[in-house]
PARONU-372781 format. One record per residue (C-alpha): residue number from 1; x negated, y negated, z. Coordinates in Angstrom, 3 decimals, padded with zeros to 6 digits. Example, Ala and Ser with C-alpha at 12.3 -4.5 7.8 and 13.67 -1.06 7.14 Angstrom:
2
resi c1 c2 c3
1 -012.300 004.500 007.800 $
2 -013.670 001.060 007.140 $
//
This chain:
414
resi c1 c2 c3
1 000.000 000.000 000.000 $
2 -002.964 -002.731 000.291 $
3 -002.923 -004.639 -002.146 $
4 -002.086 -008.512 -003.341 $
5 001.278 -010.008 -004.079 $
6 001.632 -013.268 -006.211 $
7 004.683 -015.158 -007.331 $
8 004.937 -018.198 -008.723 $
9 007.998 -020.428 -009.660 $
10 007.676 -022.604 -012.642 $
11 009.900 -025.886 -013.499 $
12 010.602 -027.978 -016.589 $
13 007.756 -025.483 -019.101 $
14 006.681 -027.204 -021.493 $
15 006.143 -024.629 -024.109 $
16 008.168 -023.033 -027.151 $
17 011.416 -022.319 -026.113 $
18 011.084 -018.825 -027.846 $
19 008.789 -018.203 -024.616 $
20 011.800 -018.498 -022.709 $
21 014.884 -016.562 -024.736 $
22 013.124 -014.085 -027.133 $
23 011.954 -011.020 -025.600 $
24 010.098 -009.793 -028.447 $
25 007.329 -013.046 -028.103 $
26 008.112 -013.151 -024.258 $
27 006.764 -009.331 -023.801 $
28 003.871 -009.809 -026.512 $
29 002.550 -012.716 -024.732 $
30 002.821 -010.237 -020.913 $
31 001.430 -007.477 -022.511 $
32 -001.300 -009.408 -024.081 $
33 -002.039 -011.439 -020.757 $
34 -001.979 -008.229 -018.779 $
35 -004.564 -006.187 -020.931 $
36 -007.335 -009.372 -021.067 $
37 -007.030 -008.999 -017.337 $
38 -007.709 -005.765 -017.437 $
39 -004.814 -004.182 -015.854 $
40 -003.732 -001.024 -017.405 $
41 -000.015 -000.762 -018.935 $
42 001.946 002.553 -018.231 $
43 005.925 001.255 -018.978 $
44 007.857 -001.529 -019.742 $
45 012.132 -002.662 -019.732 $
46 012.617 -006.189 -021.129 $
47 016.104 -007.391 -021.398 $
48 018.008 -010.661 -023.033 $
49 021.243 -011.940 -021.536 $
50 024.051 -013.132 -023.853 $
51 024.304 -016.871 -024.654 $
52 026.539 -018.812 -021.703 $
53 028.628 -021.943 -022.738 $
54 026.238 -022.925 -025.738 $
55 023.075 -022.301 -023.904 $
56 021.069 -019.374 -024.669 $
57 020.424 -016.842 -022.378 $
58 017.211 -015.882 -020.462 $
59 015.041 -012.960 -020.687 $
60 014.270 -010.825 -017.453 $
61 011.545 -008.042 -018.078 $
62 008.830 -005.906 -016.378 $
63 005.609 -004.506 -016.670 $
64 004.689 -001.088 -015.125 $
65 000.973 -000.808 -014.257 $
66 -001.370 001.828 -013.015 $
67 -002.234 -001.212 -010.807 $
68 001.355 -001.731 -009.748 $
69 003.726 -004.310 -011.811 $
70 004.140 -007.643 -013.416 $
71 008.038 -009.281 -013.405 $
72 009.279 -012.300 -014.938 $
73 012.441 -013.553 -015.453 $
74 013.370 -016.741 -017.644 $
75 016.255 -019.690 -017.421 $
76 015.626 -021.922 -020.444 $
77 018.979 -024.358 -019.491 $
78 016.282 -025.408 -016.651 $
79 013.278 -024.720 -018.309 $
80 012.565 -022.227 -015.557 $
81 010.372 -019.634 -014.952 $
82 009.525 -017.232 -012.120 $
83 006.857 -014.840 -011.967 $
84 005.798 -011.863 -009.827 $
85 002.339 -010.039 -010.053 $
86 001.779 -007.176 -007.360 $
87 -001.809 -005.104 -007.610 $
88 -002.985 -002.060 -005.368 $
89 -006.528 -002.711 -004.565 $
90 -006.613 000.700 -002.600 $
91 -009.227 002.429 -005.018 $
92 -010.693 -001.107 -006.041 $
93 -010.254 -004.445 -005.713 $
94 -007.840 -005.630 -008.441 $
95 -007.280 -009.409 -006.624 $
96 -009.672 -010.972 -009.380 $
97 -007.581 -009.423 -011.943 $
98 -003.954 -010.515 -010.732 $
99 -005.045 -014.045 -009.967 $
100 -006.583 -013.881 -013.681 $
101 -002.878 -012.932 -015.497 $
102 -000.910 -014.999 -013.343 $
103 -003.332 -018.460 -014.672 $
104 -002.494 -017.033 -018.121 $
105 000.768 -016.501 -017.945 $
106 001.146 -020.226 -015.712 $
107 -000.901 -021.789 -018.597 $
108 001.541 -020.332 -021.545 $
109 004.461 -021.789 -019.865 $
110 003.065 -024.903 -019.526 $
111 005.166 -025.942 -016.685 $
112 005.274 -029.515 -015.457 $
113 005.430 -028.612 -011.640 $
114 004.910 -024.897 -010.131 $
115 004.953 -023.302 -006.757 $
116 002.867 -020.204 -005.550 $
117 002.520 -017.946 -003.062 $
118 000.239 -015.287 -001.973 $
119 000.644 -012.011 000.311 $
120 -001.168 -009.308 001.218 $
121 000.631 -006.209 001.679 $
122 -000.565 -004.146 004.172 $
123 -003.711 -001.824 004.772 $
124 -004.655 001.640 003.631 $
125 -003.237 003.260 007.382 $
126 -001.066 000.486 008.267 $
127 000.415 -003.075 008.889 $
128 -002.967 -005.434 008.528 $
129 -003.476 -008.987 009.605 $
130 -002.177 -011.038 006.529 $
131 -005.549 -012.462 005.509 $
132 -005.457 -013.458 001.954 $
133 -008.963 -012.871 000.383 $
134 -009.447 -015.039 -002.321 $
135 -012.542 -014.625 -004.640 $
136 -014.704 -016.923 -006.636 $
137 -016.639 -016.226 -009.951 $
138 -020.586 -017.401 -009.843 $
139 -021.167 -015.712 -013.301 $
140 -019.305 -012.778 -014.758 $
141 -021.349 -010.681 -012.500 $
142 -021.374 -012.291 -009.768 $
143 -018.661 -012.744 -007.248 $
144 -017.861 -013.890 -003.710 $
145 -014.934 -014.816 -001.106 $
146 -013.603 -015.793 001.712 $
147 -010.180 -014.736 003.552 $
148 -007.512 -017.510 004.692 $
149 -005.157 -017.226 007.200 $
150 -002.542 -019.346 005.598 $
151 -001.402 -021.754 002.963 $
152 -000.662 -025.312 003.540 $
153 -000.112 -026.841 000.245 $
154 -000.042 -025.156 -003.278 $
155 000.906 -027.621 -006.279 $
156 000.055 -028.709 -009.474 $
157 -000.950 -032.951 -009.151 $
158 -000.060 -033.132 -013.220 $
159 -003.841 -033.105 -013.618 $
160 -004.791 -029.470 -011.748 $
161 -003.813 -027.071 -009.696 $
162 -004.163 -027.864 -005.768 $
163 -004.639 -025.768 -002.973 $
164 -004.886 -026.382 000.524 $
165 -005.512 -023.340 002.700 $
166 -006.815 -022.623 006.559 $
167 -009.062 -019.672 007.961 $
168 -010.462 -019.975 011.171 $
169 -014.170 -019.996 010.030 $
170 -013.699 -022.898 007.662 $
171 -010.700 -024.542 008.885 $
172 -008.682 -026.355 006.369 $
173 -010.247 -025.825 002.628 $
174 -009.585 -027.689 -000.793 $
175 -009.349 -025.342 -003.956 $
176 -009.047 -027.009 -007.459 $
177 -008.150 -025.065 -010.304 $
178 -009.061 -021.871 -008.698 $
179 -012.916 -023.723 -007.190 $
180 -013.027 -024.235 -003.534 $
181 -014.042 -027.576 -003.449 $
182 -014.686 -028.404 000.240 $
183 -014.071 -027.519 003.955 $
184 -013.961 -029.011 007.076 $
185 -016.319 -026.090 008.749 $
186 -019.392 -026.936 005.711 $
187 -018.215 -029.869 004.842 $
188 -021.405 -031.488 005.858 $
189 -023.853 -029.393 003.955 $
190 -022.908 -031.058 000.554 $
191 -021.408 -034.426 001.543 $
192 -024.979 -035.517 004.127 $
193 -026.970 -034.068 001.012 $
194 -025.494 -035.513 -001.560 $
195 -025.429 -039.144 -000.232 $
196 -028.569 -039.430 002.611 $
197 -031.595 -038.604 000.856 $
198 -031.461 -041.235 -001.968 $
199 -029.173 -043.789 000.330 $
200 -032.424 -043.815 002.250 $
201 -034.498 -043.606 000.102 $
202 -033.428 -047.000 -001.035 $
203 -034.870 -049.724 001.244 $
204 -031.600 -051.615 001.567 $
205 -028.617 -050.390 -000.566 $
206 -025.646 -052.938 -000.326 $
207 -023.836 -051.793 -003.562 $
208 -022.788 -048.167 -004.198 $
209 -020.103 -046.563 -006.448 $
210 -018.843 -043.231 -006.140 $
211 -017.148 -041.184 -008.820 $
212 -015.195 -038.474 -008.181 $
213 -015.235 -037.492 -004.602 $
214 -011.155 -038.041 -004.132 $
215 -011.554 -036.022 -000.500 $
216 -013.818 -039.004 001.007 $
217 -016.339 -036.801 002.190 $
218 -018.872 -038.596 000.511 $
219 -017.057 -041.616 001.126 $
220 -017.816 -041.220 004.804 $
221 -020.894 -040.439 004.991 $
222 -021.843 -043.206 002.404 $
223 -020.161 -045.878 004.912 $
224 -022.474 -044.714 007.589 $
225 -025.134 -047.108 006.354 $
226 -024.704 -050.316 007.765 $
227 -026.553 -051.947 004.766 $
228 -023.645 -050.572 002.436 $
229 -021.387 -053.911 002.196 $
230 -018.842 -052.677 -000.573 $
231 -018.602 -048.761 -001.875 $
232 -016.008 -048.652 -004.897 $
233 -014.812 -044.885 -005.005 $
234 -013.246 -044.019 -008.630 $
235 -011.146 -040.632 -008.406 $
236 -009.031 -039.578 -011.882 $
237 -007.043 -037.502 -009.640 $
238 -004.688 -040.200 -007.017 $
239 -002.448 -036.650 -006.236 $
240 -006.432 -035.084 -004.297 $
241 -007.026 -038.650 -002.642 $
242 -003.024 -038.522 -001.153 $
243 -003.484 -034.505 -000.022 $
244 -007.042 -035.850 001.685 $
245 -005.178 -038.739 003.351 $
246 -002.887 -036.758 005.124 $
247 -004.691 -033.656 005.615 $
248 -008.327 -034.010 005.433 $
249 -008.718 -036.691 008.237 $
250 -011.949 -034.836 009.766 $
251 -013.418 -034.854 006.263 $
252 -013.025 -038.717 005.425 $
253 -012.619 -040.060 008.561 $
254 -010.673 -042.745 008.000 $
255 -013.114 -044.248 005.221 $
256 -010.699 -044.846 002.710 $
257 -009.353 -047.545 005.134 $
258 -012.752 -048.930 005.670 $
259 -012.925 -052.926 004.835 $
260 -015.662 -052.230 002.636 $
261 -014.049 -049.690 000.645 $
262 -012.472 -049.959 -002.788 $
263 -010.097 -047.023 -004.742 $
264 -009.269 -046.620 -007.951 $
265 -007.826 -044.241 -009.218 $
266 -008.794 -044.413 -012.710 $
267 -010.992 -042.374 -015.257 $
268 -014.496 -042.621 -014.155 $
269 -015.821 -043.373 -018.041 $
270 -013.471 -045.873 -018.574 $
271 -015.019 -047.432 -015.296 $
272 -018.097 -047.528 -015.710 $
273 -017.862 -048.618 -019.605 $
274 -016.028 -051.061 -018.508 $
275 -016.582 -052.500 -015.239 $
276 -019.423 -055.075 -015.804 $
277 -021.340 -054.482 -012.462 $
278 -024.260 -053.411 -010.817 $
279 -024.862 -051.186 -008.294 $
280 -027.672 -049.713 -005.854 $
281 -026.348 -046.236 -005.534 $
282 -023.961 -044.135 -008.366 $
283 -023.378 -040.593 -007.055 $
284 -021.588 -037.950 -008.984 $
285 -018.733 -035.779 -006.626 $
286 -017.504 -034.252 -009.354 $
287 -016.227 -030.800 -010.448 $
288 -018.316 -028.203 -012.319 $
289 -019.274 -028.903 -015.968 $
290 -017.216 -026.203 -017.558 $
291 -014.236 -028.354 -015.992 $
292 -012.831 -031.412 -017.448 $
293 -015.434 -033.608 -015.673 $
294 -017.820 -031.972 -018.167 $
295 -018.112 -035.224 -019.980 $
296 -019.414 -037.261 -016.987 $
297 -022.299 -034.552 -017.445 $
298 -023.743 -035.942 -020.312 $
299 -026.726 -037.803 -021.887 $
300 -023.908 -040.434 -023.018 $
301 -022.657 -040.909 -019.369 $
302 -025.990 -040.323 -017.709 $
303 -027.129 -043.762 -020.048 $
304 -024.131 -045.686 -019.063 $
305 -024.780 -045.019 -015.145 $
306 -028.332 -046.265 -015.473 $
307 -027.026 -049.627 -017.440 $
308 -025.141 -050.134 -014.676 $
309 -027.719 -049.834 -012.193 $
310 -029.570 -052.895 -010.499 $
311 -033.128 -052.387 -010.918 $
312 -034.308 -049.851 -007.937 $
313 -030.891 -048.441 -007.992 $
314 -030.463 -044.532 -008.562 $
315 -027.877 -042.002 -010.031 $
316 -027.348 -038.961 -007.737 $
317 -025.415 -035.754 -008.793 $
318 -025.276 -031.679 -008.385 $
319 -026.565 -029.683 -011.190 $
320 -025.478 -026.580 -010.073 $
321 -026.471 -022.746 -008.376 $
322 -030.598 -022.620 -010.125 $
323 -030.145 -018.645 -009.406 $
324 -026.909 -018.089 -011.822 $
325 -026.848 -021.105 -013.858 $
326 -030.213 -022.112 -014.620 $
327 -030.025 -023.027 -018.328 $
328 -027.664 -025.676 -016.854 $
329 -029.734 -027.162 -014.337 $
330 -032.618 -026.813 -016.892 $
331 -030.708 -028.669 -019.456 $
332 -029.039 -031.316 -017.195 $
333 -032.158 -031.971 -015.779 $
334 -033.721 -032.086 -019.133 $
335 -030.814 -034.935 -020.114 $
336 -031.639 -037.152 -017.056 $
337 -035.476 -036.612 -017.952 $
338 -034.747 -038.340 -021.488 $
339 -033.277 -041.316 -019.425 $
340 -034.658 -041.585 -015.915 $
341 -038.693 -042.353 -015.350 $
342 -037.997 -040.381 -012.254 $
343 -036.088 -037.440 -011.557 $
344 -036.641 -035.381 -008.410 $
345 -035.136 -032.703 -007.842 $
346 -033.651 -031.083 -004.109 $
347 -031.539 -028.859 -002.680 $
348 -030.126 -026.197 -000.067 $
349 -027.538 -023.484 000.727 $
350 -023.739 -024.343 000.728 $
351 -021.483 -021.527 002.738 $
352 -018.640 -022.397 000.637 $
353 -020.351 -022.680 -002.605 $
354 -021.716 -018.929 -001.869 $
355 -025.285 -019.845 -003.093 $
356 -028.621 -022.605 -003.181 $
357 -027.351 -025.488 -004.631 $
358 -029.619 -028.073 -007.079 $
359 -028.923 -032.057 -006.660 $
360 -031.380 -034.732 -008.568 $
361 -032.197 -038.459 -007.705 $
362 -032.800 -039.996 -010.946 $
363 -034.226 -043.468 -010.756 $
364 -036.520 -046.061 -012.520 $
365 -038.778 -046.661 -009.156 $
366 -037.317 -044.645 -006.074 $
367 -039.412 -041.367 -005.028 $
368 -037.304 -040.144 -002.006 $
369 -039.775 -037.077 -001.651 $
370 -042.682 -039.501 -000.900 $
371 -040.619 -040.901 002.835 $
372 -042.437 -038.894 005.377 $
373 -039.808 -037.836 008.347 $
374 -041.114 -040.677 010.898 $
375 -040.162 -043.549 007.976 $
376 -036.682 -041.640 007.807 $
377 -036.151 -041.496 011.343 $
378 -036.870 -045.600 011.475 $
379 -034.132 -046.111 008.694 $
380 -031.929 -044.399 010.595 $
381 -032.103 -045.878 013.741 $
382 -032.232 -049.303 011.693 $
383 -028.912 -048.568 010.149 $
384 -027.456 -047.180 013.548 $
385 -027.052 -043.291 012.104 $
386 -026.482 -040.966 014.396 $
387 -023.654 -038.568 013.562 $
388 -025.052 -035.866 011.314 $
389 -024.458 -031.970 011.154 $
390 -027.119 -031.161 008.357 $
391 -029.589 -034.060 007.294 $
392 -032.439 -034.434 009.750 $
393 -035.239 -037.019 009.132 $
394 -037.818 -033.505 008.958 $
395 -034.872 -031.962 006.807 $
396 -035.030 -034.670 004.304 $
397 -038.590 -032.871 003.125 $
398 -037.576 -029.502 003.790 $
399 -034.448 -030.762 000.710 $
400 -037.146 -031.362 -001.593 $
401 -039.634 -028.353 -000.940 $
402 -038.378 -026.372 -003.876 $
403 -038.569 -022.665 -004.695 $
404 -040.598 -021.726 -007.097 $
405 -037.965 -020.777 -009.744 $
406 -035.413 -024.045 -009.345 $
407 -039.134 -026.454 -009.627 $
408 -040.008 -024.471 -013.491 $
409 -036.377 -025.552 -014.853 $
410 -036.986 -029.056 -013.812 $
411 -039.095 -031.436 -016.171 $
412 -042.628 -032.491 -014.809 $
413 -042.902 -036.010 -012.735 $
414 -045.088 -038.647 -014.192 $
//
């Protein structure tokens, strides 16, 4: 009986209407999604209502699998669709492979709002504690999870798919489009990295812009400095920044609040191209790459930051896990090389990201590997920092004391 139940309700879809009241293209499309998830088919019953009071009737149908069964059922008048995926994973873990259908089959239906849920049914002897493991892809061979003991939000923000969940290890945890983003337990292993070592590293910052980073994580922890006199945040996604407000209070802290604090909720491009300031500090929250962020990854975007930089200002960002995507932090590091005089490369572990994790300062003058810990520790005092979980002034050189196989895909300093 273990195994993983997910349903999902979907509202005002988007796509063909034959998705909705033809069986024949309704079961093609399940059958399809089910066998590129590799889930094995071993029955099916599909079956059309009649037309009610000029409206065409919906489809209801189901998929028998070796793994268990897929069920959907259709109401075109309402442009509704519900959805029900159960796998066994008593032989093998098939959690992967239901979460993989139900995206397909959420994508073809292109619904403007949708609600999910997820169960866990049971254990191999027994009732089990209703822990729902969810996993995360680091390459196609490469996996790794955590287990959450409840949902608190699940909805799509008309931009991507938002989940808010709670374990007791990592306490309340964002998830976008199937990527845990952040936590409140680790929070402080990418935010402190990604904004101390170059914030520091600058002798007296004042201007800083921040794209991305709609859970004000960064935010925070950029507003520590009390050099910092404005910090203009620029998040595409306003429906992340309202879930962080109410939810994610021990993340941001109250920073979006803060005096000195600006939000827009805008396209970060458009910003920058646009905007017709300067700035000290430009960090990079952003999703992955492969996401739609991956355009703010680019040589294009990397040369607009650095236009908009005042002269020892720096660009900070993530490049990625060196172990599993190194032709990625090769090449993005490559990019910044072609634009940057100097671009040093750090990093460390993140629990939630399940591996080492690459960031770069890129910069015309700043060399934040040169600060020895004792010139740290006097910038810190000076700007009255105190509350930290990760960063250290000695941990600021253990961030740039590379392994071996992350310092070969980065270009050589002048």
């Amino acid at each position: 009986m273990q195994g993983l139940h997910l349903t999902a309700d979907l509202y005002r879809c988007q796509s063909d209407i034959a998705l909705l009241t033809d069986e024949t293209v309704l079961a093609d499309l399940c059958r399809q999604a089910t066998l590129e998830a590799g889930l094995t088919i071993v029955g099916e019953k599909w079956q059309t209502f009649p037309d009610y009071q000029g409206q065409p009737g919906g489809v209801t149908g189901a998929l028998l699998l070796a793994e268990s069964h897929l069920a959907v059922h259709t109401w075109p008048e309402r442009g509704g669709v519900t959805l029900d995926v159960y796998v066994c994973n008593f032989e093998a873990d098939n959690s992967a492979r239901a979460e993989q259908l139900m995206n397909r089959l959420e994508q073809a239906f292109q619904p403007t709002q949708s609600q999910r849920e997820h169960l866990m049914r049971g254990d191999r002897d027994g009732p089990a504690p209703n822990r729902e493991l969810l996993l995360e892809s680091l390459t196609e061979g490469a996996e790794y999870g955590f287990r959450f003991d409840r949902r608190i939000l699940d909805c799509d923000t008309g931009l991507q798919r938002l989940e808010l969940l709670e374990s007791r290890e990592l306490g309340l945890t964002l998830r976008l489009d199937g990527c845990l983003m952040t936590s409140e337990a680790d929070e402080a292993f990418y935010h402190e990295a990604l904004i101390h070592p170059a914030a520091l590293a600058h002798p007296a910052p004042r201007r800083a812009l921040i794209i991305g980073g709609g859970d004000g994580g960064a935010l925070e922890e950029l507003l520590k400095h009390s050099s910092i006199e404005s910090a203009t945040l620029v998040e595409l996604d306003g429906g992340v920044v309202d879930v962080a407000r109410t939810h994610l209070t021990s993340i941001h802290r109250g920073s979006f609040d803060d005096p000195r604090a600006s939000i827009r909720i805008q396209d970060g491009a458009a910003f920058v191209r646009e905007c017709g300031e300067t700035f000290d500090l430009v960090y990079l929250d952003l999703t992955d790459p492969e996401t739609p962020a991956g355009p703010l990854y680019t040589p294009a975007f990397f040369e607009a930051c650095r236009n908009i930089l005042a002269p020892d200002g720096a660009l900070v960002l993530h490049l990625g896990a060196p172990f599993h995507e190194p032709d990625q932090v090769a090449g993005l590091a490559a990019s910044l090389n072609e634009i940057f005089p100097q671009v040093h490369g750090y990093g460390l572990h993140i629990p939630l990201y399940g591996s080492y994790w690459a960031f770069a300062v890129a910069s015309t003058t700043l060399k934040p590997a040169s600060l020895s810990a004792q010139e740290i520790e006097a910038r810190l005092q000076a700007r009255q920092i105190a509350d930290l979980q990760v960063y250290s002034p000695e941990y600021h050189g253990a961030l740039f004391a590379l392994p071996a196989n992350y310092r070969r895909l980065l270009p050589a300093l002048i």
